[in-house]
N, C-alpha and C positions, 0 to 999 in steps of 0.2 A: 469771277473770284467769289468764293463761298464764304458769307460774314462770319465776323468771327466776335464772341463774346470774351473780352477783359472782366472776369468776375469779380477781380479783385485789384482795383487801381485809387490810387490819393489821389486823384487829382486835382484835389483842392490844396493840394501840400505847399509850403512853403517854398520848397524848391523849383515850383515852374512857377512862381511869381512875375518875371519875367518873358515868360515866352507860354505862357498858356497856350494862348490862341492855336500859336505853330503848334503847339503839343500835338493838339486837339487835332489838328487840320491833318497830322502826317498820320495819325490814330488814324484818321479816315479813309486815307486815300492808301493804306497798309490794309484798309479790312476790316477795319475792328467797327463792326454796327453799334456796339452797346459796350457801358464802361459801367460795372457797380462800383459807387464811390462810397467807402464804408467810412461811418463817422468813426471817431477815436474817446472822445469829450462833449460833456457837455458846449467846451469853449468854440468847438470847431463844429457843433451842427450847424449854426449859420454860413461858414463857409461850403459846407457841405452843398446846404439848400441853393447858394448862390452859386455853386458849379452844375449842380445840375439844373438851374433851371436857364441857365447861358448858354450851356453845352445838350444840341440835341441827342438822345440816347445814350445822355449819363441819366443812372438810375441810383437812387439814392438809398443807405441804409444806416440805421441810428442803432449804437450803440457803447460802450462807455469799454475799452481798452484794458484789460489787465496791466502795463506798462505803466500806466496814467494814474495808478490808484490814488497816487499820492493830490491830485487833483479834483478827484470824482467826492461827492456828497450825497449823504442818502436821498435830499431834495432831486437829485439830479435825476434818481429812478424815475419820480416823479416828471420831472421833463420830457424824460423819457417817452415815459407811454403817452404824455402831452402830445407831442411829438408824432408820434406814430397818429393819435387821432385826428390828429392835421392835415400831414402828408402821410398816407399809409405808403411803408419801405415796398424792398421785394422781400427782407429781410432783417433781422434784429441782428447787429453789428456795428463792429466788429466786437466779438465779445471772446470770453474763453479765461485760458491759464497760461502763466508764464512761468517755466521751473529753471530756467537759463539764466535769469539775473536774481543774484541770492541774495540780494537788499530788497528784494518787492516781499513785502508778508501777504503771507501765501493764506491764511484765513481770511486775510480783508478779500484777496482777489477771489478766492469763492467765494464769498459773501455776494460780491456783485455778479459773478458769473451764474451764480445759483439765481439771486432774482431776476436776473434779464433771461433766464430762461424762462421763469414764470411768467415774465411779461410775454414770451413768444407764443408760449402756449397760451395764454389769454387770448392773443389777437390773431391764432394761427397762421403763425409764421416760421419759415424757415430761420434759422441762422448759419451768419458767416462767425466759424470758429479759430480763433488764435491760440495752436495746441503746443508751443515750443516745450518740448520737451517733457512733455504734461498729457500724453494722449490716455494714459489708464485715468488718470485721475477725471479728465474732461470727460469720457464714456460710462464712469459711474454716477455722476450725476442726471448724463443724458438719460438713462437708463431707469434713474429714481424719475427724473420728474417728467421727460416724455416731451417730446417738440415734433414738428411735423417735418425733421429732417433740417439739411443746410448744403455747407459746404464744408469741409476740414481744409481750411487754406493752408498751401505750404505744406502739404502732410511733408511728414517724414518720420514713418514708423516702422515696424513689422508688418506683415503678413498678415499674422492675426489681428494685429491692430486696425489693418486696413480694412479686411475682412468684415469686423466687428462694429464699425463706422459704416458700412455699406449694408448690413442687415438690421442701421438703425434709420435708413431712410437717405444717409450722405454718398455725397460727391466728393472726389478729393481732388485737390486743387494742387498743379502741376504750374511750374513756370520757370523763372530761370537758372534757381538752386541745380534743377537735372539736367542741365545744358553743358554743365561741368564735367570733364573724364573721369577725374576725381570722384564722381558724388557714386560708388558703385551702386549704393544699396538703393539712391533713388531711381538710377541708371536699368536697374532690373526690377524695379517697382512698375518704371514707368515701360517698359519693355513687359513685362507680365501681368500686370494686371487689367481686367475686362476695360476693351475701349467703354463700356457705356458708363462705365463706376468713373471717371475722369473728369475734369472741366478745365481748364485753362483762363492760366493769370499772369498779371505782371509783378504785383504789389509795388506798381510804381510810385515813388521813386526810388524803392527799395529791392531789393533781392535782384541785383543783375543778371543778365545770362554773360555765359565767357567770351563770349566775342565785345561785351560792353566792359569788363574787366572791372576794374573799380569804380566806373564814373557812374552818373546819374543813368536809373532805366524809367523808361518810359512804355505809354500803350502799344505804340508803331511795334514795339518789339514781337509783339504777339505774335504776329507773320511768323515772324522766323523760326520764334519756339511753338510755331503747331507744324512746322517744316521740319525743326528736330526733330519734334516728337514721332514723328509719321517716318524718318530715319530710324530712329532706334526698333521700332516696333517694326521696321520691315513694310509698310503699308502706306497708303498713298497720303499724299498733304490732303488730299481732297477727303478722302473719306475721315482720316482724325479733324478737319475743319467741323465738317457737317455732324459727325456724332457728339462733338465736345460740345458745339453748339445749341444741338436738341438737345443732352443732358444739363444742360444751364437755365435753358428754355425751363423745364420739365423742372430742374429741383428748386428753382426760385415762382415757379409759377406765373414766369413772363408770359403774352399770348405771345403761338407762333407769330412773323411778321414775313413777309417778301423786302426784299432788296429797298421797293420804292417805296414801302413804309418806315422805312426802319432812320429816319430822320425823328419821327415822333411815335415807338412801340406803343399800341394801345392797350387804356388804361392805370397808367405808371406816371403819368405826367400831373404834378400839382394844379 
């Protein structure tokens, strides 16, 4: 079975408080070699640090949530890049814009999303981007101040948007939003656009696929949604495993790894 990269999972969240362990263990034995676990807060980069350093081949990534603003402090940049000169991430995340919830002000949220880009460029790093709703507005900054690429978690845009994301270095991040009948426009996103522009996630414990319907999703899901995926697109599970895979490798600058390394990816380990 061909490993499979979760680019984008909590699993430090609050919701597998309970049953980590199993999380983790059915993650494994479904495929999944490697989990990025993007910080959200200041409050939870600890949690962060102590899931990935529990969990082999969680890979950690720090960064301060548009959602959260009302939490975040300028001091916190500064932890920030603390932080990174610590444990270097694979990535500065989860960062970005949120235009979905019309109580978040939307100046403070660039504010931070503008300087956690300059931290990225500073330390040349990708970032994991949170674009609800918000993808022109997140491509004209990328655009002013230049990063060495990411992922667009969760896209869901145009064409050109996609397009425009991928001539700046990203991967766009596919999970269980397009597993839906319903979701057409992801449904022909993910159906038409180049397997290598693609990555695969779960944002567990968020964004279910339809077969999980409203409950808690998890990494183990991954299987399934690189099985979709490989349905929609007409093409085999095996080859959308292996190319999502190398483009996660490649846009985070993980080293490749074999099956029997892939307990500790070298490198990436504090």
């Amino acid at each position: 079975m061909q490993d499979l990269i979760d680019s984008h999972s909590h699993l430090d969240a609050a919701e597998f408080a309970d049953d980590r362990d199993a999380v983790y263990a059915r993650a494994r034995a479904a495929g999944v070699a490697v989990q990025i676990v993007p910080a959200v807060s200041r409050a939870n980069f600890d949690a962060v640090a102590a899931t990935c350093r529990r969990y082999p081949g969680c890979l950690p990534a720090w960064g301060l949530h548009p959602v959260y603003i009302a939490a975040h402090e300028d001091a916190h940049l500064a932890d920030l890049r603390g932080r990174i000169e610590s444990w270097r991430p694979v990535a500065v995340g989860e960062i970005g814009l949120d235009l979905f919830m019309p109580e978040l002000d939307f100046a403070i949220q660039e504010r931070y999303y503008v300087e956690q880009l300059k931290i990225a460029r500073e330390f040349d790093l990708p970032v994991l981007l949170h674009c609800r709703r918000a993808n022109d507005h997140i491509l004209k900054h990328l655009r002013r101040v230049g990063v060495r690429g990411g992922i667009a978690h969760a896209f869901n845009g145009s064409d050109q948007q996609a397009e425009a994301f991928i001539k700046l270095g990203f991967k766009l991040g596919f999970g269980g939003a397009f597993t839906w009948e319903r979701a057409s426009n992801l449904r022909q996103l993910a159906r038409e656009l180049p397997l290598e522009a693609i990555v695969l996630e779960t944002d567990s414990p968020d964004i279910p696929p339809a077969w999980v319907g409203k409950g808690r999703n998890e990494p183990a899901e991954l299987a399934r949604i690189a099985t979709t995926l490989a349905e929609v697109r007409g093409s085999s599970r095996e080859e959308v495993a292996q190319q999502t895979t190398t483009n996660a490798l490649e846009v985070l600058g993980i080293p490749a790894f074999t099956k029997s390394e892939a307990q500790h990816p070298p490198g990436h380990f504090h």
